[in-house]
Steps between C-alpha positions, in 0.01 A plus 500: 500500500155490633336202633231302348162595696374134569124473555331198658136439394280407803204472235254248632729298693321615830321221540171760604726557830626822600737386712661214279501861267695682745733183635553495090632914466694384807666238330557678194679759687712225634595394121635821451313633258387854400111553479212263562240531236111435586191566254207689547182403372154255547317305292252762402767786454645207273243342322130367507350240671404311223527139357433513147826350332691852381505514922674175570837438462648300220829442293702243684588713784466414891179624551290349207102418551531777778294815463667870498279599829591157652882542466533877581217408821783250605840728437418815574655704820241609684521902488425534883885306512673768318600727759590210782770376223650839366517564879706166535679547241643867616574332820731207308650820297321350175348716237107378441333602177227343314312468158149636453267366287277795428452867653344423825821256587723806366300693744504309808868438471559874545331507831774173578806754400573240214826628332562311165162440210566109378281459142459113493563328191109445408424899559698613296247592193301675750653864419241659688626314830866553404418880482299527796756334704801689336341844571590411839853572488646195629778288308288251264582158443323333203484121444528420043423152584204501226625802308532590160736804412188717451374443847840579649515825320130575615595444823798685541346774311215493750739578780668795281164627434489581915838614483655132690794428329638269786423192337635145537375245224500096641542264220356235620342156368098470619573080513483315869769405518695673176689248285837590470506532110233759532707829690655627210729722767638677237172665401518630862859691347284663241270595696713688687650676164139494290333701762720670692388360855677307795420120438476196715374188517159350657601117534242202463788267436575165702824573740752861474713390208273795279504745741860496543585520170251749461735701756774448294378691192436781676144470694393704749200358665456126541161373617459165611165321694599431827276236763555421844453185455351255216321310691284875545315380181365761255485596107875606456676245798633280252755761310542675850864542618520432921725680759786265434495522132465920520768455712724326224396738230555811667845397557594382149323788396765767765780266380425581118483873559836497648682344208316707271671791701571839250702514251869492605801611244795494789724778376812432801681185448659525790133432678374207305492212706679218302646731300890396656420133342466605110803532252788734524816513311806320719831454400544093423901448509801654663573771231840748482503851423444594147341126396215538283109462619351205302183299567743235676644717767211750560145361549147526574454280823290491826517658713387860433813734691673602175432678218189474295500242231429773275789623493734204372486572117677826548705331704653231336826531286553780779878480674499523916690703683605312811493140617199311556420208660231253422181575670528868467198741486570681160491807489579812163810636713702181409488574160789705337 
């Protein structure tokens, strides 16, 4: 089977220094993950410097009584880092993509060689972006953290309408951290069978314990924010997984594929491992020729040398034809 593509988030959890950014790609190379994942935008491409209260943040989430422009100011990547840390990340045999947040990002991140188009969760009404970015021809992942049905269908039909049908849909809960109760994975299955579309999952969730079960139904792209460090500070350290924990993930994650393995109907007995330690038919007392098989004398026992069990109805009230002694492997020649 193919292997879950595991994506660690750098985000904002740079701390505004390029080189805790690249010591970060670095390490996430070292966890063994797949792709690290950056985003591509500033305040202004974002939103507007203003403080009126539809700009400030509010709902009970980390961030609250800070403004739009103030939060993106702090978390953004600075654009003139892009190319140092899809550089880095070629060198630590990572694949580096990144979400845009409107044309111009979409835009610079061709000039960067940026091979995978990540919608986030929040852009994902913005059809015009999704279209712009999908007539690019790169594989599109799209966030349905806030999504209704509608907006997934006017998304994906916003990459169709560009001819990009490479399309893998995120579900994803927009909550830092995620409560538990709130993934629904199984909408993730339907998803999958509603739309047509590879699915994954974009993880906000406290620990692994989602993602790997997330592997388990069948996902094939697990995202999960990765930091350096905590003490690094930011907007999404808190829910942030470190080296360590990537580490730990990654290889629950491996271990899950490979007892999911393919589907398996062993058609040779004779190579099933175990197989010697399941029920046969043996003969259970010393027996004469022409005695009669009954259930007494002829039985299903460990182990599995003799003759199929299946065999001992047509067997019984049977006469032998030779001597047998207790602990022999029946076999149909000893019948008459």
């Amino acid at each position: 089977m193919n292997k879950t593509f595991i994506v660690a988030e750098l985000s904002a959890n740079h701390g505004h220094s390029l080189e805790t950014a690249l010591a970060s790609v670095r390490a996430i190379a070292d966890a063994g993950v797949n792709a690290v994942k950056i985003q591509t935008y500033t305040a202004d491409t974002l939103t507007l410097d203003c403080k009126k209260p539809d700009f400030v943040v509010s709902g009970g989430t980390l961030w609250d009584d800070t403004t739009f422009y103030d939060l993106y100011k702090e978390a953004y990547t600075p654009w003139e880092w892009h190319q140092a840390i899809f550089d880095e990340a070629k060198k630590c045999g990572l694949i580096c993509f990144s979400t845009p947040f409107d044309n111009t990002a979409v835009d610079f991140l061709e000039t960067c060689g940026n091979p995978i188009l990540k919608i986030a969760s929040f852009e994902i009404t913005d059809v015009n972006l999704i279209r712009y970015a999908a007539s690019k021809g790169k594989p599109m992942v799209i966030s349905t953290g806030i999504a209704t049905m509608e907006d997934i269908e006017l998304a994906i039909k916003a990459c169709h309408k560009v001819g990009n049908y490479d399309i893998t849909l995120l579900r994803c809960v927009s909550a830092y951290p995620a409560p538990m109760e709130n993934v629904n994975l199984r909408t993730m299955l339907d998803m999958k069978e509603r739309f047509g579309v590879k699915v994954g999952l974009s993880d906000h969730t406290m620990g692994s314990d989602v993602a790997i079960a997330a592997v388990a139904l069948g996902a094939e792209m697990i995202e999960k924010h990765f930091i350096l460090d905590r003490a690094i500070g930011g907007p999404d350290a808190s829910f942030s997984m470190t080296v360590e924990e990537f580490k730990e993930m990654v290889k629950s994650i491996r271990n899950v594929e490979k007892a999911l393995g393919i589907v398996d109907y062993p058609t040779d007995p004779s190579k099933i491992k175990g197989r010697q330690f399941s029920r046969s038919l043996y003969i259970a007392e010393d027996m004469k020729t022409g005695d009669v098989l009954t259930e007494k004398n002829l039985r299903s026992v460990r182990p599995g040398y003799g003759l199929s069990p299946k065999h001992l109805d047509e067997c019984i009230g049977k006469r032998i034809n030779c001597e047998l002694d207790k602990g022999t492997r029946f076999d149909l020649r000893y019948i008459e």
